[in-house]
C-alpha positions in Angstrom: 5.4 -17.0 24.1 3.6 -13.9 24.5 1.9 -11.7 21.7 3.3 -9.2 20.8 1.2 -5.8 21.7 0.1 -3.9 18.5 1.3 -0.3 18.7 -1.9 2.6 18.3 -3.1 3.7 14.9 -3.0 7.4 13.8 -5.8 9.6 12.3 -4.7 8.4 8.8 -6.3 4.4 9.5 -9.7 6.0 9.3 -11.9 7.8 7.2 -14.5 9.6 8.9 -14.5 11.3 12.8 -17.5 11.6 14.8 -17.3 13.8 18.1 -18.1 12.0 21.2 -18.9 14.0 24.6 -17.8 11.7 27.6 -20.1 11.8 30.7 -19.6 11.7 34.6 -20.7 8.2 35.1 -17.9 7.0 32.1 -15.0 7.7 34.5 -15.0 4.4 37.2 -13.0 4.4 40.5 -9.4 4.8 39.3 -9.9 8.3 37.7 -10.8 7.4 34.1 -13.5 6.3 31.4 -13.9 2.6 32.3 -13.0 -0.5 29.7 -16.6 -1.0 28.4 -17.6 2.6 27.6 -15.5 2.1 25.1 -17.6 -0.4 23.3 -20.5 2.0 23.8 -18.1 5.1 21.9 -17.6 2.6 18.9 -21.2 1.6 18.7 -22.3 5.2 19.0 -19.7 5.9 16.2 -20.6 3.7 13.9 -24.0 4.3 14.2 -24.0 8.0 14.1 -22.3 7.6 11.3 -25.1 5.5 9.7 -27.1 8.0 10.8 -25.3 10.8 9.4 -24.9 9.2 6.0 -28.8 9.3 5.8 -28.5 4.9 5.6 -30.0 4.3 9.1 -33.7 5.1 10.6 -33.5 3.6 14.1 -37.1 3.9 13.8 -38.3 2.4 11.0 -35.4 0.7 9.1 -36.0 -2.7 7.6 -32.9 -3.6 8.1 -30.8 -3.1 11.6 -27.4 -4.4 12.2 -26.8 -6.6 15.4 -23.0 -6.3 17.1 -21.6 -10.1 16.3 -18.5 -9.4 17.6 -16.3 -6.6 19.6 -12.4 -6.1 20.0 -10.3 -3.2 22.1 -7.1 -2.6 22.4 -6.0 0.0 24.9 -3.1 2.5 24.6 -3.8 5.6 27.0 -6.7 6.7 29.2 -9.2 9.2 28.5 -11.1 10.8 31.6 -14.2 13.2 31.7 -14.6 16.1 30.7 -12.8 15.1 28.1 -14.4 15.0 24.4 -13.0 12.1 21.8 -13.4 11.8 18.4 -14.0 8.3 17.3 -12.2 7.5 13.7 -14.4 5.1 11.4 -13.2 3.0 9.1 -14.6 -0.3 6.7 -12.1 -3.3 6.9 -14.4 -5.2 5.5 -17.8 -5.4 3.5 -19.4 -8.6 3.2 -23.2 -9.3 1.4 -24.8 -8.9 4.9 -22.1 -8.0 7.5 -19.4 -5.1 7.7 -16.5 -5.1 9.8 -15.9 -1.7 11.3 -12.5 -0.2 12.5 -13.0 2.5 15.4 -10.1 4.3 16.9 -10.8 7.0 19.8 -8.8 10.2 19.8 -8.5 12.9 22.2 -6.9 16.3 22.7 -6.0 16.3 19.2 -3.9 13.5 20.0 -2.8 11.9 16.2 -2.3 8.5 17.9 -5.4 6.5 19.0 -6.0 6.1 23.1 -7.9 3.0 22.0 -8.6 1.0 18.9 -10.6 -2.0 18.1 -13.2 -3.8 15.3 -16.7 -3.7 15.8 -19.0 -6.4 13.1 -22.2 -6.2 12.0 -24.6 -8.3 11.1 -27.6 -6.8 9.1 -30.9 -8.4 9.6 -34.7 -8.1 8.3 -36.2 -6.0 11.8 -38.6 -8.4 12.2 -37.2 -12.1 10.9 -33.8 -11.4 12.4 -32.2 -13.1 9.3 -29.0 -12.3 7.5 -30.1 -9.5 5.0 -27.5 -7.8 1.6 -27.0 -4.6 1.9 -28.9 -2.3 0.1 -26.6 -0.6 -2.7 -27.1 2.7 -1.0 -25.6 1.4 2.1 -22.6 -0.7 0.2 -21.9 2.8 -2.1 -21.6 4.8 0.9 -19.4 2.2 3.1 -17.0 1.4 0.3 -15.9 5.3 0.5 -14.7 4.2 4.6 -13.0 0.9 2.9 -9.4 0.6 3.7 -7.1 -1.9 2.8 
């Protein structure tokens, strides 16, 4: 029996939007953005976000979070030139991983072209262990925690 396929989320599963500018090389041979940039959107999401939210110094951060696991569903194409807004949401917030929900919009569509679950892991930079949060960082994500 097959699975039934899930039906694409609107603006109101997420909590925060960052703008993404597609690119040229994202479209493949069939006209639009190919299947893996779309792991690249979430990932830029996310971390833009972290970014944003003054939690994350790419440069100098003791702790970095390392992808442990990726999900996309697919609902409608998106093509360049087009610009997306990734939605960001907090499923869940563990002691040393968060499970993020990303959903990418375009032309002000309210239902998601493509929607997935992106987890990380946060580790010490330099032993690659399992690290807690710092309460900074768990304050700030329990304002994207949905239920």
């Amino acid at each position: 029996m097959a699975a039934s396929r899930p039906s694409p989320p609107d603006r109101s599963a997420y909590r925060a939007f960052v703008p993404i500018t597609t690119r040229w090389h994202d479209n493949d041979v069939y006209g639009h953005v190919n299947n893996v940039v779309y792991y690249s959107f979430f990932d830029t999401a996310v971390n833009r976000w972290l970014i944003d939210a003054g939690l994350l110094d790419v440069e100098t951060a003791e702790t970095i979070g390392l992808v442990v696991r990726t999900e996309c569903d697919y609902f409608a194409p998106v093509a360049f030139p087009q610009s997306v807004e990734a939605g960001v949401a907090v499923e869940r917030l563990g002691t040393s991983s968060v499970t993020y929900r990303v959903g990418i919009f375009a032309d002000s569509d309210d239902a998601a072209r493509a929607a997935g679950r992106f987890t990380h892991v946060y580790v010490g930079r330099q032993s690659r262990r399992p690290a807690p949060l710092p309460d900074a960082w768990r304050t700030a994500l329990d304002e994207l925690l949905v239920s």
